[in-house]
C-alpha positions as CSV (number, residue, x, y, z in Angstrom):
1,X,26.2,107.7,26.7
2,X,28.6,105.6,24.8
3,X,27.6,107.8,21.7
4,X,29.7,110.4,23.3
5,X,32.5,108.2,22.3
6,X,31.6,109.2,19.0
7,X,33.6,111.7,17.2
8,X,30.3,113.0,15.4
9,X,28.2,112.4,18.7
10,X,30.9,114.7,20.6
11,X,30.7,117.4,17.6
12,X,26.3,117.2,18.1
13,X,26.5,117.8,21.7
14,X,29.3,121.1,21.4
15,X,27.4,122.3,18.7
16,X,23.9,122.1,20.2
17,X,24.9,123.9,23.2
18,X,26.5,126.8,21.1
19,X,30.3,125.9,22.5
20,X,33.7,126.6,20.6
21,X,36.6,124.5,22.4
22,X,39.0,126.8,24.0
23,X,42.7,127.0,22.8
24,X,43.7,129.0,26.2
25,X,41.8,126.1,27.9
26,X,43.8,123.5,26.1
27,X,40.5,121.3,25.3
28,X,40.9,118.1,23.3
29,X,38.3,115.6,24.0
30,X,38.9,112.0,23.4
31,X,36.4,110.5,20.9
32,X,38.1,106.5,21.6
33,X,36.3,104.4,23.4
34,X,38.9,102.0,23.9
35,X,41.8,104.3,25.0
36,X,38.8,105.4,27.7
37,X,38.7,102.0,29.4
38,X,42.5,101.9,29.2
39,X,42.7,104.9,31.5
40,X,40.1,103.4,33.7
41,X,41.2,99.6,34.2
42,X,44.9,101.4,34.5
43,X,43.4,103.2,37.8
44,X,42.4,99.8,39.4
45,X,39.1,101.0,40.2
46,X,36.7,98.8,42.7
47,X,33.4,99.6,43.7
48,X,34.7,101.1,47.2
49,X,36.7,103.8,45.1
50,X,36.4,107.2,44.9
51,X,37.9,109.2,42.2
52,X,38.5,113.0,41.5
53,X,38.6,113.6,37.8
54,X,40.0,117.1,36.3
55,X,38.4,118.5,33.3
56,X,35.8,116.0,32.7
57,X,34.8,117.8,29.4
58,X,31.4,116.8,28.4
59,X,31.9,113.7,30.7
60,X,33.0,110.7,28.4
61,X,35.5,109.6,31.0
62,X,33.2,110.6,33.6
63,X,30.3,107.7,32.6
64,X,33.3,105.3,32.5
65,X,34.5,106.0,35.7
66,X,31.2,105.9,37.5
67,X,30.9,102.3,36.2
68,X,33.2,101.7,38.3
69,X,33.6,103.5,40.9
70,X,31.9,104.8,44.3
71,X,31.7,108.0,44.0
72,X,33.5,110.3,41.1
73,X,33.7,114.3,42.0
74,X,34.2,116.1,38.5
75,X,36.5,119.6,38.8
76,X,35.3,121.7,35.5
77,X,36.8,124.8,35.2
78,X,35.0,125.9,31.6
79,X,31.5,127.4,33.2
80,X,30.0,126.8,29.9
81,X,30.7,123.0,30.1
82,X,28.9,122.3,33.5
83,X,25.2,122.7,31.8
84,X,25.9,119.9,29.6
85,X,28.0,117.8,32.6
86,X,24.7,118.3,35.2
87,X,22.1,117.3,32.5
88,X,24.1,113.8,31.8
89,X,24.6,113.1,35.8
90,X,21.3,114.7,36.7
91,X,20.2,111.0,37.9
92,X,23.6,109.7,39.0
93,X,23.9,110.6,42.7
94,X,27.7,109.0,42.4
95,X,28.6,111.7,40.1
96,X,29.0,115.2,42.0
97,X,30.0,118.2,39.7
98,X,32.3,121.0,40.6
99,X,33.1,124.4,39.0
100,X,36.7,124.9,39.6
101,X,40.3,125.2,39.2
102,X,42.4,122.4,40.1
103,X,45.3,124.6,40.6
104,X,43.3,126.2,43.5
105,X,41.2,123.7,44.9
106,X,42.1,122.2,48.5
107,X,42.0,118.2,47.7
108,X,42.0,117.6,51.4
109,X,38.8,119.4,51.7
110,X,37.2,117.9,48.8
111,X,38.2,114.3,50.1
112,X,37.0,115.4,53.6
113,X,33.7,116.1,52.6
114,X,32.8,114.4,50.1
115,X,34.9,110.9,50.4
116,X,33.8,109.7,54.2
117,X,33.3,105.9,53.0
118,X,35.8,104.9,50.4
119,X,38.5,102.4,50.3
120,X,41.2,104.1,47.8
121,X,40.7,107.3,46.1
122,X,42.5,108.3,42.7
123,X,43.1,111.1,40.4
124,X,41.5,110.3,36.8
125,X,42.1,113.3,34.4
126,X,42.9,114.3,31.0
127,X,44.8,117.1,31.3
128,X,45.2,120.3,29.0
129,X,48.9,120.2,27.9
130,X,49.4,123.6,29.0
131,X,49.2,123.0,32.9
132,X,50.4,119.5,33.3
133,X,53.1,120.0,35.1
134,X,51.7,122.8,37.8
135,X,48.6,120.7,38.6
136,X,50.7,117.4,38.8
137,X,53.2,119.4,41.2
138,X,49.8,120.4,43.1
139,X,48.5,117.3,43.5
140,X,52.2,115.3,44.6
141,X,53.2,118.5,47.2
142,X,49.6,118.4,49.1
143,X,50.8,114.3,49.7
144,X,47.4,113.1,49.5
145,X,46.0,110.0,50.5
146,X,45.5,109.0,47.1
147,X,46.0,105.2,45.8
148,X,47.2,106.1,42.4
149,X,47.1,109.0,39.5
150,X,46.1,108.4,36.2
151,X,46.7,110.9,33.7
152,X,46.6,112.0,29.7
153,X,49.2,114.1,28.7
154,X,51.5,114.9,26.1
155,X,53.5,111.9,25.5
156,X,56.9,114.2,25.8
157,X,55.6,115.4,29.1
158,X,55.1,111.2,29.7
159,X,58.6,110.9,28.9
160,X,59.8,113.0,31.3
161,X,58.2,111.7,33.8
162,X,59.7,108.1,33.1
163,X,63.0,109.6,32.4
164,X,66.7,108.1,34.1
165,X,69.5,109.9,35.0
166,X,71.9,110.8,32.4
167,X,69.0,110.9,29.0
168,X,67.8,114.3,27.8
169,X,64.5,114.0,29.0
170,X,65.6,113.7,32.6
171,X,65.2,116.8,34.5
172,X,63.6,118.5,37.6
173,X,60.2,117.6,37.1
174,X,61.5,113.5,36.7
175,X,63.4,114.0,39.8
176,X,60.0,115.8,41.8
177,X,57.8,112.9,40.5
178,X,59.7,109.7,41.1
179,X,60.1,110.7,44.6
180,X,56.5,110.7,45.5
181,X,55.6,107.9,42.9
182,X,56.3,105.3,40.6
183,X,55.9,106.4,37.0
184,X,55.1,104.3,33.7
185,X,53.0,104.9,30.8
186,X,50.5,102.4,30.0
187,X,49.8,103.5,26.7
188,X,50.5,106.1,23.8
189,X,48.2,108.2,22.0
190,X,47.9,109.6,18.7
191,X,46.7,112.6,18.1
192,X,44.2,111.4,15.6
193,X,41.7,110.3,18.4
194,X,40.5,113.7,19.5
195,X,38.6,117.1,19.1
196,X,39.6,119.3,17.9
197,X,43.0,117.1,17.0
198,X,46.1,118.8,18.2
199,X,49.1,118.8,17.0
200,X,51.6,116.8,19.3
201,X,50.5,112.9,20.3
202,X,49.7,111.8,24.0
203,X,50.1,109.2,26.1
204,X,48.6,107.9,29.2
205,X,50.5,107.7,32.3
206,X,49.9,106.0,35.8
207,X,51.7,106.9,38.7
208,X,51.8,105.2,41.7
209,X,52.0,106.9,44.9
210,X,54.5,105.7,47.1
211,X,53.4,105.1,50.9
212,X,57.1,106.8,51.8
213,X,59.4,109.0,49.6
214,X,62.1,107.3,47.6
215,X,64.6,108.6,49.8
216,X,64.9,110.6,53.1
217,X,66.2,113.7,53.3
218,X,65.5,116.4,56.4
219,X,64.5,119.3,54.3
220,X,62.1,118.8,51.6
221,X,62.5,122.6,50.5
222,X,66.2,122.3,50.5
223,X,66.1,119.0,48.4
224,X,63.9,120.1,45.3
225,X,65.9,123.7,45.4
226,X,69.0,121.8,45.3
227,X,67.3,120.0,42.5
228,X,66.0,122.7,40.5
229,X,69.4,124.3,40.5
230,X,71.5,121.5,39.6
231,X,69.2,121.2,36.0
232,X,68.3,125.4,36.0
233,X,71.7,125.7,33.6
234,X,72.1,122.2,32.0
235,X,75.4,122.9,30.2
236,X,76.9,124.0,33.5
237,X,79.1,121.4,36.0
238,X,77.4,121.3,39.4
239,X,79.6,123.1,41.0
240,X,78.8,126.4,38.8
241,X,75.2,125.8,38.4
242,X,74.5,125.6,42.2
243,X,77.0,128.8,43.1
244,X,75.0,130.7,40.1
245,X,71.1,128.8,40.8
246,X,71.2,128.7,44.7
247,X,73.9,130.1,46.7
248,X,75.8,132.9,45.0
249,X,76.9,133.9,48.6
250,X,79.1,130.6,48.6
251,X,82.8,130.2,47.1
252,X,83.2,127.2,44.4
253,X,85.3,125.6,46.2
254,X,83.3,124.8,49.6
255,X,80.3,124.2,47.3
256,X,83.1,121.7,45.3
257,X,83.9,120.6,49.6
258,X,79.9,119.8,49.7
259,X,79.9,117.7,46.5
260,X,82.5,116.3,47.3
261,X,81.8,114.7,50.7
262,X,78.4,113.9,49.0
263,X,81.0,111.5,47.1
264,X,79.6,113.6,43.7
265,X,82.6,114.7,41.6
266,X,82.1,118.8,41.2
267,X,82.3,118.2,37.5
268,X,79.4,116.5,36.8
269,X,76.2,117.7,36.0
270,X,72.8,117.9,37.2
271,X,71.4,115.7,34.5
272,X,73.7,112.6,35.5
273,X,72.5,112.9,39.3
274,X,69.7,110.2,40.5
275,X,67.6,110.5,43.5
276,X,70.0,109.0,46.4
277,X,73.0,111.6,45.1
278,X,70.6,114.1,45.2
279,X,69.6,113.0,48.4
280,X,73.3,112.9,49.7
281,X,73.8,116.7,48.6
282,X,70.9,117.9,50.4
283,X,72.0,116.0,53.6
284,X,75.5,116.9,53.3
285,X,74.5,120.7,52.4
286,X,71.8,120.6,55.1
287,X,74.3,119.3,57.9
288,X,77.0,122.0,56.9
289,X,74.2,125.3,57.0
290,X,72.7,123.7,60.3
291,X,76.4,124.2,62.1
292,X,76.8,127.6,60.4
C-alpha cells in the first residue's frame, strides 16, 4: 500500500481501472508520503478514534488513517472510485466505505451507527477546492461531537480561515470558522506533490473544535446574517452595508443608534470587526427587534 504513495503507482492503479480524474470533481491526489503522515499525526489520532474521511480517492490517506485509528468510514462521491476503495479494504473490517455526498450526508447518523465505541472522532479529508467552504460550513453548523478537523485545501482558502480582523483575507467565512474552532495551518503544500498537479498550492489546516462558541450571542441566525452583511459590500461603512445587505426597511440613522450603543463607530467597516463586536451588534440589534 505504501506504493500508492507513488506518483507512478497512483498513475498504474487509475489507469488499470480505465479512470480519467474529474475536473468538475476537483480530484488531485496526493502522491507524498510524508505530507500524508503530516495530516494524520496533526489529527492526534489514538487507537480509540474514529474518523470520517471525505473523498478518500483511491485510499492513500485512508491506509494511513487506519494505522491509527479505530474505525475510519470513507464518504466517496466518484462511483467509479469505490471498486478500487473496496478491493484495498476488502480485509480491513476498520475501514467501512460509503458512496456519497458530503454535502448531503447526516454526520449524526453516520456517527450514530457506525461510531458506538469510540473515544474522539475527527474529520480527515482532502478536499476538492471547489466545495471547501460549503462542506466545512456543513460540518461546523451540524455542531458535531467531533474532537478536531483536519483538512487539505487551497492554501488561500487556509488563509482565510487563519485570517484577523482588519487584513484582506478576513471575511465571513474567518468570522463563521473561528467561532466554532480554533484554526492554524500545520503545513503548506506545493502543488508539485499531486495528480493530476493543479494550478494553485495547498496547505493543510487543523481546526480545533471548541467545546463552547467564542462568544455568546442569543440568535445564531441573526449573528452570521449580521456577519454576512457587514463583509457582502467590502468598500461600504457599516452603517450602509447593513441598511443595503440586511435591513433596507431601517433608516441609517437608528442602524448608526445600533452601532453605536454596540460601542462600534458607524464608519467602520465590516472587515475591521472581530468576533466580540460582532457579537455586541447582534445583541444590541437582537434586544432592539425583541421590544419592537
Amino acid at each position: 500500500m505504501r506504493q500508492m504513495m507513488i506518483p507512478g503507482r497512483t498513475r498504474e492503479i487509475l489507469k488499470r481501472h480505465g479512470i480519467t480524474l474529474k475536473k468538475s470533481l476537483g480530484q488531485n491526489f496526493l502522491t507524498d508520503g510524508n505530507i500524508l503522515m503530516e495530516i494524520v499525526q496533526a489529527a492526534d489520532l489514538s487507537e480509540d478514534s474514529g474518523v470520517i474521511e471525505i473523498g478518500p480517492g483511491i485510499g492513500a490517506l485512508t491506509e494511513q488513517l487506519a494505522q491509527v485509528a479505530k474505525k475510519v468510514i470513507a464518504i466517496e462521491l466518484d462511483q467509479r472510485l469505490l471498486p478500487i476503495l473496496r478491493e484495498l479494504f476488502v480485509d480491513r473490517e476498520k475501514v467501512e466505505v460509503i458512496h456519497g455526498d458530503a454535502l448531503q450526508v447526516d454526520f449524526h447518523q453516520v456517527i450514530a451507527t457506525r461510531f458506538p465505541e469510540v473515544d474522539t472522532l475527527h474529520v480527515v479529508a482532502n478536499l476538492p477546492y471547489y466545495v471547501t467552504s460549503p462542506i466545512l460550513i456543513h460540518l461546523l453548523e451540524q455542531k458535531l461531537p467531533l474532537h478536531n478537523i483536519v483538512i487539505m485545501i487551497q492554501k488561500e482558502v487556509a488563509e482565510r480561515l487563519i485570517a484577523r480582523p482588519g487584513t484582506k483575507e478576513y471575511g465571513s467565512l474567518s468570522v463563521l470558522v473561528q467561532y466554532y474552532a480554533k484554526p492554524s495551518i500545520i503545513t503548506r503544500v506545493p502543488n508539485t506533490v499531486f495528480i493530476p498537479r493543479p494550478q494553485v498550492d495547498s496547505a493543510v489546516v487543523k481546526l480545533d473544535i471548541r467545546q463552547e462558541p467564542a462568544v455568546q450571542i442569543p440568535d445564531e441566525k441573526l449573528f452570521f446574517n449580521i456577519v454576512r452583511a457587514s463583509f457582502g459590500q467590502r468598500r461600504k461603512v457599516l452603517v450602509n452595508a447593513l441598511q443595503s445587505g440586511l435591513f433596507s426597511s431601517v433608516t441609517k440613522s437608528e442602524i448608526a443608534g445600533w452601532l453605536t450603543s454596540a460601542g462600534i463607530d458607524p464608519k467602520r467597516r465590516g472587515e475591521t470587526l472581530g468576533l466580540e463586536e460582532f457579537a455586541s451588534l447582534a445583541k444590541v440589534i437582537y434586544s432592539h427587534q425583541s421590544t419592537d
